[in-house]
N, C-alpha and C positions, 0 to 999 in steps of 0.2 A: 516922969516917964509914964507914959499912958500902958495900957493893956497891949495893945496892936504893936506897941514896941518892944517891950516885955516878949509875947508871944514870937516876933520874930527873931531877938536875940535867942531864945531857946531853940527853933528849929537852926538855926543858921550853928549853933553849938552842938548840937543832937546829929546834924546832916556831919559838920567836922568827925564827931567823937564816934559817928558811923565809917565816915572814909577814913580813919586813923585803922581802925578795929577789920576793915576790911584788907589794906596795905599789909598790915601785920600777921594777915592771917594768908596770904599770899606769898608775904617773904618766906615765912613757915614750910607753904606745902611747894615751895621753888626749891627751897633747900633740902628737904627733904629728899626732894626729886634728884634734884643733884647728886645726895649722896647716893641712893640707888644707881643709878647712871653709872658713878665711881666704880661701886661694887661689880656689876653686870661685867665693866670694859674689864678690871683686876680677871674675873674668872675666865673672859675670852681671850684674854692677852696669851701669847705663842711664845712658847721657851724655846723653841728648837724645833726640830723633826727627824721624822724617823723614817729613812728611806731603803723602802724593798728592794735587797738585792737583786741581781738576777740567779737562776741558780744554776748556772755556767761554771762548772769544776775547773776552765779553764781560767775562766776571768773573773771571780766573785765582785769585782770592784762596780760592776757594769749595774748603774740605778735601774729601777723602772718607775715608782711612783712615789712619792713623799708624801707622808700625813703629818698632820700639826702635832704637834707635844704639848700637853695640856695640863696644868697640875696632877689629873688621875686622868692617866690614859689607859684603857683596858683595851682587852687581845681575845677575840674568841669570832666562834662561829657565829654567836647568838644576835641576831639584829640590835641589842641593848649595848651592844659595845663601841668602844669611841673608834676603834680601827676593827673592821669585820673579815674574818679571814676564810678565805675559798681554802681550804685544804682537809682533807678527811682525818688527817690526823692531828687537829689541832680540837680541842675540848671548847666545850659551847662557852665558857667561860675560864681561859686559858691562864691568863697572866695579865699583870697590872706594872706601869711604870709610874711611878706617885714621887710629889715633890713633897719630902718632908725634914721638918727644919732645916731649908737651905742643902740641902743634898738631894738625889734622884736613886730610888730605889727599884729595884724591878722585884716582884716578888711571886712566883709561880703560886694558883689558883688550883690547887691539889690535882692539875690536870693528868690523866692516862699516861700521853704520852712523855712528859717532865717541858722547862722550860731550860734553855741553855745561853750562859753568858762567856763571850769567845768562847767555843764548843766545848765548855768544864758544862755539867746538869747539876742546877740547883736544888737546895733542897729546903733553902730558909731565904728569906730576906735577904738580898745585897747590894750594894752602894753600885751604881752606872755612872760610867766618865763619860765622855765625849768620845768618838771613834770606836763603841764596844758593840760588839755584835751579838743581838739576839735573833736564838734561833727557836721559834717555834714551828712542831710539824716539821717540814719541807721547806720553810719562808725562813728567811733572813733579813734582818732588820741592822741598819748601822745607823747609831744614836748621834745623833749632832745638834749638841747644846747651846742655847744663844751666849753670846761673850758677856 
């Protein structure tokens, strides 16, 4: 085996054990990617929603707008909230609807005015079904959970 051949059996082995090292650092940062991906679509996935009654003492039944239900859905005035609410009696940060261990909890935010579940006013943490009404302020909300 002369030198020239030598020499090109090592590049042609060095170029291989570069394109192996290069594949594997690709499958790597694909997977990776992937799992972020995963993760991103799990937090924006939609449980349900929560739709503003109207506030008709005649016909409470009457929607006007639906927001997504989100694992932590907050309630308040403050722009930082997942549902922002126009009403002067609702607290800059009112109330939170949170998915924990497999159940939905609503849990009032020490707000002014109180939070209320079917018109009982909370005072601690409690479990939210499906067809329950919350009322913060003036607004009424009727919870409808995905099956």
């Amino acid at each position: 085996m002369t030198l020239e051949l030598t020499l090109f059996a090592l590049r042609v082995v060095s170029g291989g054990l570069l394109l192996i090292i290069l594949i594997l650092l690709f499958a790597a940062i694909w997977r990776d990617y992937r799992s972020a991906v995963r993760q991103i679509e799990l937090t924006r996935r939609v449980y349900g929603r929560l739709v503003e009654l109207d506030t008709d003492d005649d016909n409470p039944a009457i929607s006007r707008r639906a927001f997504p239900l989100m694992p932590i859905t907050s309630f308040g005035r403050a722009p930082t909230n997942s549902i922002v609410l126009d009403d002067d009696f609702a607290s800059s940060e009112h109330c939170v609807v949170a998915l924990r261990g497999g159940q939905w909890w609503l849990e009032d935010r020490s707000s002014r005015n109180g939070t209320t579940i079917n018109g009982v006013l909370i005072n601690q943490p409690v479990i939210v079904t499906t067809g329950d009404i919350i009322g913060i302020g003036q607004l009424r909300f009727r919870l409808e959970l995905e099956a």
